[in-house]
Residue, then its C-alpha position, 0 to 999 in steps of 0.5 A: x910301452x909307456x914309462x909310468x909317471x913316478x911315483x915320488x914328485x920331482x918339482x912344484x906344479x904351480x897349476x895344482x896349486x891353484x886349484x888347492x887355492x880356489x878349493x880353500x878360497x870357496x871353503x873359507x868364503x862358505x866358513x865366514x858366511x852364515x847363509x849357507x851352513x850356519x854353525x858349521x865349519x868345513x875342513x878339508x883334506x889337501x892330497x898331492x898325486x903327482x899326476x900318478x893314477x897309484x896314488x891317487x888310488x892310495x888317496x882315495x882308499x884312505x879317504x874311503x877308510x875314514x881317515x879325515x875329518x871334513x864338515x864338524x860343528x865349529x866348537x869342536x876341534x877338527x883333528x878327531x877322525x871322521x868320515x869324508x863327505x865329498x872329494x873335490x877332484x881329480x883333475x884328469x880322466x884316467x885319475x877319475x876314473x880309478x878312483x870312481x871305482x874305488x870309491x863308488x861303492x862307499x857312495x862318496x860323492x866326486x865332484x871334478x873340475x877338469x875330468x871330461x871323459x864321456x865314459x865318466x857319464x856312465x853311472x853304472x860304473x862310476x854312480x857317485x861321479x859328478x862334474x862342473x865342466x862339460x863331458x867331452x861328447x858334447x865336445x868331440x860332436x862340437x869339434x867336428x860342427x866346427x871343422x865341418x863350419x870351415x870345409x875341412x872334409x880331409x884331417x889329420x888327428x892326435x890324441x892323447x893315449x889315454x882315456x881322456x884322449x881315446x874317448x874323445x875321439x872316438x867320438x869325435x871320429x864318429x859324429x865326423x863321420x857322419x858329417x862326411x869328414x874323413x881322417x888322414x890319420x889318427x895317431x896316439x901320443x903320450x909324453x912319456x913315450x919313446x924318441x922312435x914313436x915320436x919319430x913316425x908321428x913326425x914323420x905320419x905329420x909330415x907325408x900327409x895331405x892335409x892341412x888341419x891337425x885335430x889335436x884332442x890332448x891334454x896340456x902337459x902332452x901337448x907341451x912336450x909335442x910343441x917341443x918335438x915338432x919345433x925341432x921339425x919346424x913343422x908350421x903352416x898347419x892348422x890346429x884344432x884343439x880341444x878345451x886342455x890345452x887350448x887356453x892355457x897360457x903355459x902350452x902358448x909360452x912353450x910355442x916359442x917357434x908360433x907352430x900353433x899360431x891361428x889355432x882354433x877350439x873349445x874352451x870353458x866360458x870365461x868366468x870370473x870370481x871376486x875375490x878369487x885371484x887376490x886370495x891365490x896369489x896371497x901366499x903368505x898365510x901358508x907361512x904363518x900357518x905353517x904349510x911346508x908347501x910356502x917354502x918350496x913355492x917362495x924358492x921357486x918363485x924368486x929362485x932363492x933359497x932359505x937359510x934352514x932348507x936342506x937343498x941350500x947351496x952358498x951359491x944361491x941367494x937368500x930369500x928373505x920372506x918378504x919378496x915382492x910378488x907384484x910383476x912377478x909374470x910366471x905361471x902362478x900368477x897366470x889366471x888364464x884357467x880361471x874358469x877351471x878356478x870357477x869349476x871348483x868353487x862350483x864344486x865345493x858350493x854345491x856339497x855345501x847346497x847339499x849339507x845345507x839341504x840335508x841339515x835343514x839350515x836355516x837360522x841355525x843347522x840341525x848337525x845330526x852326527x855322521x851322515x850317509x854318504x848316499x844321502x850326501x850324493x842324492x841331493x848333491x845330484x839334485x841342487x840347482x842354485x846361482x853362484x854370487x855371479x849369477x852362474x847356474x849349477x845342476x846336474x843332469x841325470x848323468x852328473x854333467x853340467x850344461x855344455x856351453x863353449x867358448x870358441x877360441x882363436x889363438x891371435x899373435x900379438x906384434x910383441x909375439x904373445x898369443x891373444x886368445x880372442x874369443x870367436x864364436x860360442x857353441x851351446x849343446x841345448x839348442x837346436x842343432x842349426x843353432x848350435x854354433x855361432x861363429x864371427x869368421x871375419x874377425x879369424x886369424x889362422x895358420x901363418x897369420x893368415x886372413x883366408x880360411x885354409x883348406x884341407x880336402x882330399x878332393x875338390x868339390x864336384x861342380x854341378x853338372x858331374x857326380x863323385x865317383x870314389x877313388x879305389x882303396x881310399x876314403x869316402x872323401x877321396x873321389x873324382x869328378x865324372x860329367x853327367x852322361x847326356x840327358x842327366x844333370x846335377x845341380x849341386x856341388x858334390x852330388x853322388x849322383x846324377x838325375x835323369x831329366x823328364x822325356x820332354x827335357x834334356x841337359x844343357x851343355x853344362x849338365x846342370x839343368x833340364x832343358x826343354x827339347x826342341x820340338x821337330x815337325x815339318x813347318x810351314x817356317x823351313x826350307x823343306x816345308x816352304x820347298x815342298x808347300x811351292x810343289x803342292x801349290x804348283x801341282x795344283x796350279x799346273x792341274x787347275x791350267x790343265x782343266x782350264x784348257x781342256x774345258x776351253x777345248x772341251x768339243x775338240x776331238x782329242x778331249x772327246x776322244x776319251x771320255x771327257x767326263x773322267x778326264x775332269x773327275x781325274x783333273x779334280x781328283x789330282x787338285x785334290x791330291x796336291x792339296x792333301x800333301x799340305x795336311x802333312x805340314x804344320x804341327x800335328x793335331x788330333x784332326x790333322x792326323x785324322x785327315x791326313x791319311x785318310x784324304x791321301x787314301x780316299x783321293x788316290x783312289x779316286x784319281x787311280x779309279x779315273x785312270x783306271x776306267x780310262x784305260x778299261x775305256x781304251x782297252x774295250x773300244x777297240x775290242x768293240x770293233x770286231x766284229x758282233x762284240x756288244x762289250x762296249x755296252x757295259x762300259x758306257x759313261x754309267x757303267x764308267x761313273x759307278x766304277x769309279x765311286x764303287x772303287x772309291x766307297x771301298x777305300x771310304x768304308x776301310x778308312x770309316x772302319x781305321x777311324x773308328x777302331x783306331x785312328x790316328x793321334x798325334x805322338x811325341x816321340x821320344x826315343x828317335x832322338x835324344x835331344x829332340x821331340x818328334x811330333x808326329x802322327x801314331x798310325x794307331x791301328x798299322x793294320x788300317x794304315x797298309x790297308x790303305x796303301x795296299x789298296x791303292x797299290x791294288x787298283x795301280x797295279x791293275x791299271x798298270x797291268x790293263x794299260x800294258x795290254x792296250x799299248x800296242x792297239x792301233x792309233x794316232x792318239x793311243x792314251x794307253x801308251x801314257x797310262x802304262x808309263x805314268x803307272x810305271x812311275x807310280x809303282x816305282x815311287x810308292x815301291x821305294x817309298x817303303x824303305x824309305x819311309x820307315x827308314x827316314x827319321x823324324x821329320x823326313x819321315x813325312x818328307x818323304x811322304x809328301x814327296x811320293x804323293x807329289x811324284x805320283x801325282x805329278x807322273x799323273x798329270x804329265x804322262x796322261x794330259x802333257x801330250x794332249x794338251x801340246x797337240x791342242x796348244x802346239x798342234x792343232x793340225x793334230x787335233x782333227x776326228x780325221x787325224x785321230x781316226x786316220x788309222 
């Protein structure tokens, strides 16, 4: 537990002191001018808390009680009891708040110049509560823009056990939140508490990972936490503070070991009063007035003692009175908290706009006795005037001010004191991006460095991988995972990773899209050029092939077997090595089309020829037993409507593939990750094994027809070369299945083309090969007698 403040004073507090002096220095200002509250003195009342929300109370109820007098007419006397009209006070939030309370009901108006609570802003409970300085929501969300400003996602946090400090930051803590700051830690402190609770802050400060400390206390607490961590020499950390202790030259003059050295915070724009300093630091009309308080401070200034006070030893020397307080440097001749001096001119100012508005002053007041507490509050609520130095005062609905900010930097000067440089501005009333303005080139920061520290639990995730949070730890706490293939991400600490479109992949680094390469059999490659070679060279080889025949078209060899359908197989053959050729290049919709449909319909036509010349073969010799007519239904016109019977019904399945569905050009997407297939959709599969199966019908058939005719007795038997040219035909389209569905991408077409170049090549060899040795080689041979000599 805390040890409660005494309730007795044990020593001089120069800072209330001034505040009393720039109380009485407004009041006087107003008192010798006639513009405001002509005919009308204020009085006022000077109460002493000591720091002690008690007595504080105690103040409040007796002020409630009408024991003073403060505004009367100035003829009269101000020593009759009369009722208060306003309280200029508390300095502190926990103070303010009790004696809100207490005197809320009454309607008496609270004017404070250093009470920021946010809760004081609810006038449900503290409805007679008003304040010049800002409330510390503004604050706390301003404090974490500014950590947020500087990268800081990882910090520590101390705060005051006390309203002040509590309120803050939870505020502070929320809006950090939202900005994706998490805190280490966040501790309470009080400068009363015990050596071991102060111990485990020490000890909470000195485990910790980060480098930035949050410090949202007030002054008197943060002099004794200077004094603690001193003993620790716990320096390199980077404060951040709160407007309390901030500027306040006496917290800079107990940082004896530059522990805050570099610090940076919100403090209250500096101000300045003509006249105010002068008037403070001239003490001595306190004497002649007859102010006990003269004694008490004339001793403690000069460290001398009056001949008639009762704490006088012999060993002291004997302050005269007439002491001379220039070059005296001590925390009364500090004005370092002149914008706290410049609130409570602000205060008394605005309850004399509000007499001034209630009395309807103008050449003269109309005084009208005792007034309402509540009417004092309204229009105290509703002033809005210029201070003599252009400064604007009103209240909000909530009895705050405008919240404006200094941002402060404390600067080690080369005679070690601190210099606090003014860095940047922060203004609650503008937009948010607005908001803040910052000069970071002129910073100073931790061990008077020029580089902005930093304090993260995890480094930034650079594009190309996502934030994947560490177990059991805060958001802020996480690891950096690489993008999986075909995903990226093109910010730093992205959450997650985007998939590309199908026509992209991610590059190497994973933080760009990249447009797939697209993969078909060219014209350009090796394979392409090697295969294109075979095609070109399967059609020279047929073309030489009909050259000869047609030069040796009236030997016997050419005759003897239907020269007709040797030329229709020759063309059939050109056509089919040149048809290989549609299946190279990018597809297109008529490329597609033609490509299987030209390979079916001309293989058909080459089968057929084959086809009929085995038949021709088969049936010539059955014609020569006796009383057989057979071979009149297989002359050349039964020959040649065979051959375009077989080949009308393969033209009428691919009429009826394209018309139902033919085939298109694809991309496919799915083979590959990192590539695109441009390939030929079959559309309709049905049309597409129809064709194939058909082809594979008539070979088949032949196959089986040239099988029976190989034995028959000859010199030349042509059957003999079909059944093997056959053979090889079924053998290559019976291992192109399997090897077809099973090739991917471009291969798949490969292999296609190299099934209709083998076929078509074991065509052209077995069947016209040996003829066109004998008629080149051996023409001895190629005689009727020899052909016909068995």
């Amino acid at each position: 537990m805390n040890k409660p403040l005494p309730l007795e004073c044990i020593g001089l507090n120069f800072r209330g002191l001034q505040f009393a002096q720039a109380m009485i220095f407004a009041i006087e200002e107003i008192n010798n001018s006639t513009d405001l509250l002509p005919g009308i003195s204020l009085g006022y009342r000077i109460y002493d808390t000591c720091g002690s929300v008690a007595r504080s109370v105690r103040a409040a109820l007796a002020l409630a009680n009408g024991n003073e007098a403060v505004s009367v007419p100035s003829e009269e006397q101000c020593t009759k009891p009369g009722q208060v009209q306003a309280i200029i006070g508390e300095t502190s939030s926990s103070p303010c708040m009790a004696i809100a309370t207490v005197i809320g009901p009454f309607y008496i108006p609270m004017i404070s110049h250093f009470a920021t609570c946010a809760c004081l802003s609810d006038k449900t409970k503290y409805p007679s509560f008003l304040r010049t300085i800002p409330s510390d929501y503004y604050q706390s969300r301003a404090l974490a823009q500014l950590v947020k400003h500087f990268g800081w996602t990882w910090v520590g946090a101390i705060r005051s056990n006390n309203d002040y400090g509590n309120n803050g930051m939870a505020t502070f803590t929320e809006t950090a939140q939202q900005l994706g700051i998490c805190l280490e830690y966040s501790v309470p402190f009080f400068r009363t508490d015990p050596p071991d609770k102060i111990r485990k802050i020490i000890d909470i400060i000195k485990a910790s990972t980060s480098k930035v400390i949050v410090a949202f206390l007030s002054h008197l607490d943060m002099d004794v936490l200077i004094h603690e961590l001193s003993k620790h020499n716990l320096t390199g950390y980077q404060w951040v503070g709160s407007e309390s202790w901030i500027f306040d030259s006496q917290t800079a003059e107990t940082d004896r070991h530059h522990i805050l050295d570099g610090a940076i915070g919100l403090s209250i724009p500096k101000a300045h009063v003509s006249g105010m300093r002068e008037f403070i630091l001239n003490v001595k009309p306190l004497n002649s007035s007859g102010h006990e308080i003269f004694t008490e401070l004339w001793e403690t200034l000069f460290s001398c003692k009056f001949k008639q006070s009762e704490s006088s030893t012999g060993n002291e020397r004997e302050c005269t009175g007439h002491e001379d307080l220039t070059g005296v440097q001590n925390g009364f001749t500090d004005m370092s908290l002149m914008p706290i001096f410049n609130n409570i001119y602000k205060g008394v100012y605005a309850v004399a706009h509000a007499l001034h508005s209630i009395l309807g002053c103008n050449q003269t007041c109309q005084y009208k006795g005792q007034l309402e507490p509540l009417t004092i509050l309204q229009h105290t609520k509703n002033i809005h005037f210029k201070t003599k130095e252009g400064d604007e005062v009103y209240f909000n609905q909530n009895g705050d001010p405008a919240a404006k900010y200094e941002i402060i930097n404390w600067q080690p000067t080369e005679n070690g004191i601190v210099d606090f440089v003014t860095v940047g501005l922060y203004d609650a009333s503008l937009p948010a991006d607005k908001q803040l303005k910052l000069q970071n080139n002129s910073l100073v920061w931790a061990q008077n460095s020029k580089q902005v520290p930093v304090s993260v639990c995890s480094e930034k995730c650079p594009p190309g991988t996502r934030k994947v949070l560490q177990k059991g730890k805060p958001v802020c706490c996480y690891d950096c995972i690489r993008c999986a293939e075909g995903e990226i991400s093109n910010t730093t600490d992205s959450v997650s990773c985007v998939r590309c479109q199908p026509e992209f992949w991610s590059n190497e680094r994973r933080d760009a899209c990249v447009k797939k390469e697209a993969e078909f059999l060219s014209y350009e490659e090796i394979m392409g050029v090697l295969l294109t070679a075979a095609s070109l060279f399967g059609t020279c080889m047929t073309v030489g092939v009909a050259v000869i025949f047609f030069r040796h078209r009236k030997s016997p060899i050419v005759r003897a077997n239907n020269s007709e359908l040797s030329f229709l197989l020759l063309f059939s053959l050109t056509l089919c090595f040149l048809c290989s050729l549609t299946f190279i290049g990018r597809p297109s919709k008529w490329s597609c089309m033609l490509r299987h449909t030209a390979f079916g319909i001309t293989f058909v036509l080459c089968i057929s020829c084959v086809l009929g010349k085995t038949m021709v073969v088969l049936m010539a010799f059955r014609a020569t037993l006796p009383g057989s007519n057979v071979m009149k239904w297989f002359g050349p016109v039964q020959q040649r409507l065979s051959v375009l019977a077989f080949t009308l019904i393969q033209v009428v399945i691919c009429i009826l593939w394209l018309s139902i569905s033919p085939p298109f050009p694809f991309k496919n997407f799915k083979q590959f990750k990192d590539k695109i297939i441009l390939e030929c959709a079959l559309g309709s599969a049905l049309g597409f094994w129809a064709v194939l199966g058909y082809i594979g019908l008539l070979a088949i058939l032949c196959f089986i027809l040239a099988f029976m005719a190989r034995k028959l007795p000859d010199n030349f038997n042509e059957a003999k070369f079909i059944t093997f040219s056959m053979l090889i035909f079924c053998a290559v389209w019976i291992t192109f299945i399997p090897a077809y569905v099973s090739s991917p991408g471009k291969f798949s077409v490969a292999v296609e083309i190299f099934a209709i170049l083998a076929s078509s090549f074991g065509l052209l060899i077995c069947t016209f090969i040996p003829k066109c040795y004998i008629i080149l080689l051996k023409p001895e041979q190629n005689t009727k007698k020899h052909i016909m000599g068995k």
